[in-house]
N, C-alpha and C positions, 0 to 999 in steps of 0.2 A: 224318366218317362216324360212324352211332352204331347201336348193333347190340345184339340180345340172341340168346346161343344157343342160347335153348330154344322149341324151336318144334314146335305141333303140325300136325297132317296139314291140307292145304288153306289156307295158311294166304295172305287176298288181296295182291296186290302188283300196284304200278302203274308202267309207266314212262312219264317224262315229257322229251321233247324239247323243245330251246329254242325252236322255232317253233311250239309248242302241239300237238304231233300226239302222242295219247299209246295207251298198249298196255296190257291190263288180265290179267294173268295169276295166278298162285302164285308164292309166297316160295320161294327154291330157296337152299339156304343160311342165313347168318346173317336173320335178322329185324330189320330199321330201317331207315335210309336211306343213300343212297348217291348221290357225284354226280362226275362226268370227263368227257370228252370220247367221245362213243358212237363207236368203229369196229367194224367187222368182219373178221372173218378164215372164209378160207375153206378153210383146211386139216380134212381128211378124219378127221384121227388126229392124235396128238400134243397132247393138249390141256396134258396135264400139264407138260408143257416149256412151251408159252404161258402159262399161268397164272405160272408162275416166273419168267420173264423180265423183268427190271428194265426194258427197256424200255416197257412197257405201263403202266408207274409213271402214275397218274391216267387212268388211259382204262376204260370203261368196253366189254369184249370182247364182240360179239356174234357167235355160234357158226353159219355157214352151213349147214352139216353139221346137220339136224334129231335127230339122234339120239347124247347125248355121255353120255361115264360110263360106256360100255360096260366098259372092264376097270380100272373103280377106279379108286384110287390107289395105288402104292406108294413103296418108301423111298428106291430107282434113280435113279429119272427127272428129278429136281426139278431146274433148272440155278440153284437159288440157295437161299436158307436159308427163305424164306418165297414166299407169295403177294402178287405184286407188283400184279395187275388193282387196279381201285377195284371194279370190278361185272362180275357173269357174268350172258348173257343167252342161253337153249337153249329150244328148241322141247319137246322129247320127252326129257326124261330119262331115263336106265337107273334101271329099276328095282331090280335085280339084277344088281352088276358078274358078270363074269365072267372072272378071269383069273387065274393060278398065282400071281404075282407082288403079288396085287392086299392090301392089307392092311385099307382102309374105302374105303368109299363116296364119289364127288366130295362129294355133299352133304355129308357129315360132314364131308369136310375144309375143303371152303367155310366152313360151321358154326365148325366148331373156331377156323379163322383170322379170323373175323369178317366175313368178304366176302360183302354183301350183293349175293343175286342173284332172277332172275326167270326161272319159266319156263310154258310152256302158251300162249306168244305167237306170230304168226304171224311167224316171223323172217326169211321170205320178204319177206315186205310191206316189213318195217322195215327190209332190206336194199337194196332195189329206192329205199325213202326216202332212203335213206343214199345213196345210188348216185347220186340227180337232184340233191339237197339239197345235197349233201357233207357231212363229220363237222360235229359238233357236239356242243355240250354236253346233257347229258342227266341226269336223278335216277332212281333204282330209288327207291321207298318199299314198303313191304310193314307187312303188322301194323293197327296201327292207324294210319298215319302214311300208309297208304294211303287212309284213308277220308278223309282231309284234304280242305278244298275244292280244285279243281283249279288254279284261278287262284292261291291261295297257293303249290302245290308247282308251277307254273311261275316262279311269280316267284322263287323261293328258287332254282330251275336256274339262270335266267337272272344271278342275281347270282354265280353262280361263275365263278372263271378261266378267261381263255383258254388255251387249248396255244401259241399262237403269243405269243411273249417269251416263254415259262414255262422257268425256268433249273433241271433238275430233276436234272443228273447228281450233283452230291454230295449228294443225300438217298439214291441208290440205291446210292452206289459205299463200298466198302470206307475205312473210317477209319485202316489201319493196316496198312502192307505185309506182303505174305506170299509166300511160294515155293510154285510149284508145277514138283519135281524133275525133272530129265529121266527117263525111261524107259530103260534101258540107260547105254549111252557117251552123256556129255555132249558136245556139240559144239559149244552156241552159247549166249547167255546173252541175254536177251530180256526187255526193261524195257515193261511192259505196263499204260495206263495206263485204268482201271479207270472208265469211263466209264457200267457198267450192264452190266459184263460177266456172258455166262453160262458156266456152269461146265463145257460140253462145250470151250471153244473154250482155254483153258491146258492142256486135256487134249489136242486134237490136237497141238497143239504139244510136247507133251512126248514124246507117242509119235516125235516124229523127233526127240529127243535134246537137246530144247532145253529148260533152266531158264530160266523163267518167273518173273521179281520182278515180283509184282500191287504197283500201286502207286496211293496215293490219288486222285481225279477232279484235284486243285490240287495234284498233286506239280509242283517245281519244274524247271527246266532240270539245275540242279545235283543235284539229287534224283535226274533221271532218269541221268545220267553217275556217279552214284555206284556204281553196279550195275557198271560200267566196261561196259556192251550190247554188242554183235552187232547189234541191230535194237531198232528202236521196233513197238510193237504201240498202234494206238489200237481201243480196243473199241467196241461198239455203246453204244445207251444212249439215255432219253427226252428231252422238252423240244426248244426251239427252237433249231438250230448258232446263229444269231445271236447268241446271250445267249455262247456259250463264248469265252473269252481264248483266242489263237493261238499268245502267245508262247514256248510250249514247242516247238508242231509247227514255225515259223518256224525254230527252236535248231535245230532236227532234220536240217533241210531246209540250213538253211547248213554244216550239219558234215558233208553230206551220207551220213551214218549210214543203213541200209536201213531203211525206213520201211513199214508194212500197216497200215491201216485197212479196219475192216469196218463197215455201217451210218451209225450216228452219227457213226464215224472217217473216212467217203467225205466226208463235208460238209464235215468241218471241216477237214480236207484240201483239199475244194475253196476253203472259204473264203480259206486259208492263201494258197494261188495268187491268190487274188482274182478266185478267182467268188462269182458272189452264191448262196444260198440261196432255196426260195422252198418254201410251203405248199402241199401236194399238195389235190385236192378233196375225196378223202376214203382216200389210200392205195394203199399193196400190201401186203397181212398176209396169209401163209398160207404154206402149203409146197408150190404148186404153181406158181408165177410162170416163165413163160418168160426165158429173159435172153437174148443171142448175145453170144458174147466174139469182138471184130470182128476179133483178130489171126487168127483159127483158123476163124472162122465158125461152127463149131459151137455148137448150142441147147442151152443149160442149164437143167433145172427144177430151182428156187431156193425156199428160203424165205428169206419177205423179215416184216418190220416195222416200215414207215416212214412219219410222213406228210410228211417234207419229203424234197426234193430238189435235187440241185445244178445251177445255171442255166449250162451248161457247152455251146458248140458241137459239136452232131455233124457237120459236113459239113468243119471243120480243124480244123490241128494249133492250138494259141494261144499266144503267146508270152507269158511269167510272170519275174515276179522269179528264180525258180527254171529257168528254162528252158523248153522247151516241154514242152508237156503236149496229151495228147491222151483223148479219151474212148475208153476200152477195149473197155467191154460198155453195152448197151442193151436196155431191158423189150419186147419183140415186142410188148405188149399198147396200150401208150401213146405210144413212144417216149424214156421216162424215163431219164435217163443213170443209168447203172448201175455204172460203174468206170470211175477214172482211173489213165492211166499217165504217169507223167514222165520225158520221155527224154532229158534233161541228170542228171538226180538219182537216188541209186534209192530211190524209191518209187512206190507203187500202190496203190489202194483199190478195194473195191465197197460197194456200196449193198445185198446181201443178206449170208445166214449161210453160210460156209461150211463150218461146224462139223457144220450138218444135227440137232441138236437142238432140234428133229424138222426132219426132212426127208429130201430126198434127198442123197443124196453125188456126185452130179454136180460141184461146185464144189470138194473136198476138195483138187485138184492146189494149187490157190490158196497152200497152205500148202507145201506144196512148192516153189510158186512161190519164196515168199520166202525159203526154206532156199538157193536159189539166190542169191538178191540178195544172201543172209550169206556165202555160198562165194564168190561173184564179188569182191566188196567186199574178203576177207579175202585174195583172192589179190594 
């Protein structure tokens, strides 16, 4: 990506899809090029937490909601140290945030962190494309890099990376373990493997009493028993489960130590069991996803961002090196397995956030859930 940050008013920008279908808008942000895998998201609010979220590591976010920016940015909200998107792509910008909290402007902060974006596009159309098409790869150019012939800034999209094999969790995951203290009485001790985690989710865990050791994406088995755990945590995170080594979650699962995976950690989880993984057509991103948790029946709206999922029986239980395993929760909208539970072992995962940054809190028991699997286990 190669970007400048000074840019004046109206300044042209083009986006360009790998099947040649392209959008002709304004530079919204940094000014140069940009290039990931185009998805969408169709969360209403929250934009500031999707921008931050390491999993969006190489994807290029397009904004359903026509109208984004409305209350800034401020210091709060970020679930990571920087902006993780490759490219922001919005309809109708705020002109003028408006909000107590709010300290610049999205564009300035887009600007400031070099993320090159696009807006004054029909992101209906591009979404509705997205939707027949499935994701794909995709370039922003703006400036003068827009004026480019269109056949070069196609062939230049087309020669970038796929997301599928792209092995991306240790460029987003922390290099160097860190604590994050319990909240009150300590109660449990929680070796949490930093896959592109975000910063709301060591935080609910702490509000019940649990110290959290964040620990690197290729920490080892012995690494992780160094902390002497309570529970494994595997976090969310981008790239393809297929590319990720198991051999840690395998440790896990034989020591039969309480085990939660959320997102990236549902897959690799599944894989561990020996399901396969498999490329969604083009997602579920946003914070309004139905799930049903099938023990309870009750509908959960979820935020989710994912484009792979786990190739896992709904209709029985399956029998696993680890024992059986059954599918927990499922997307109302697709059928997309959504959470596994293991009823030999204790572990369990889902496929969305249960943190709710941003989101609903619908799913928050989850965390509770596993305070249980640690009190059970520890009796």
């Amino acid at each position: 990506m190669t970007t400048s940050t000074q840019r004046p008013a109206r300044v042209p920008a083009v986006l360009v899809l790998e099947d040649g279908r392209t959008f002709r808008g304004r530079a919204y942000g940094a000014v140069g090029e940009t290039f990931g895998e185009a998805v969408f998201s169709t969360g209403m609010t929250g934009y500031q937490e999707t921008l931050t979220d390491p999993s969006y590591h190489r994807q290029v976010v397009v904004m359903t909601a026509p109208h984004v920016g409305n209350t800034g940015v401020n210091d709060e909200d970020q679930e990571s140290s920087r902006i993780w998107v490759a490219g922001y792509v919005v309809r109708d910008p705020a002109r003028v945030p408006s909000n107590w909290r709010s300290r610049r402007t999205l564009d300035e902060e887009l600007t400031r962190q070099g993320v090159v974006g696009i807006s004054g596009i029909d992101t209906r159309a591009l979404t509705r494309h997205l939707r027949e098409r499935g994701a794909m790869r995709v370039g922003i150019f703006s400036g003068d890099k827009a004026r480019a012939d269109e056949a070069a800034l196609l062939a230049a999209v087309q020669a970038g990376p796929q997301m599928k094999g792209a092995d991306l969790s240790a460029e987003v995951a922390t290099k160097e373990p860190y604590v994050v203290p319990a909240i009150g009485e300590k109660k449990f001790t929680v070796a949490a493997i930093d896959l592109g985690i975000k910063g709301m989710t060591p935080q609910r865990m702490a509000e019940r009493g649990i110290e959290v050791h964040v620990l690197p994406a290729g920490a080892t088995l012995e690494e992780v028993y160094a902390v002497d755990p309570d529970g494994v945590f595997l976090s969310n995170g981008p790239g393809d489960p297929a590319t990720a080594d198991l051999t840690v979650i395998q440790g896990v699962l034989e020591r039969k130590t309480p085990l939660f995976g959320i997102c990236f950690g549902n897959q690799l989880l599944g894989r561990a069991v020996g399901f396969g993984t498999y490329k969604l057509k083009y997602g579920h991103r946003g914070i309004n996803q139905p799930v049903q948790d099938r023990s309870t029946g009750k509908v959960e709206v979820t935020a989710h961002n994912h484009g792979f999922a786990v190739d896992a029986p709904l209709d029985q239980v399956a029998d696993t090196p680890y024992g059986r395993v059954e599918v927990s929760h499922v997307c109302l909208n697709d059928d997309v397995v959504e959470g596994l539970r293991l009823l030999d072992t204790p572990a369990f995962s889902v496929q969305y956030h249960p943190e709710a940054a941003a989101g609903p809190h619908d799913a928050a028991y989850l965390f509770d859930r596993f305070v249980k699997l640690m009190e059970g286990q520890r009796a």
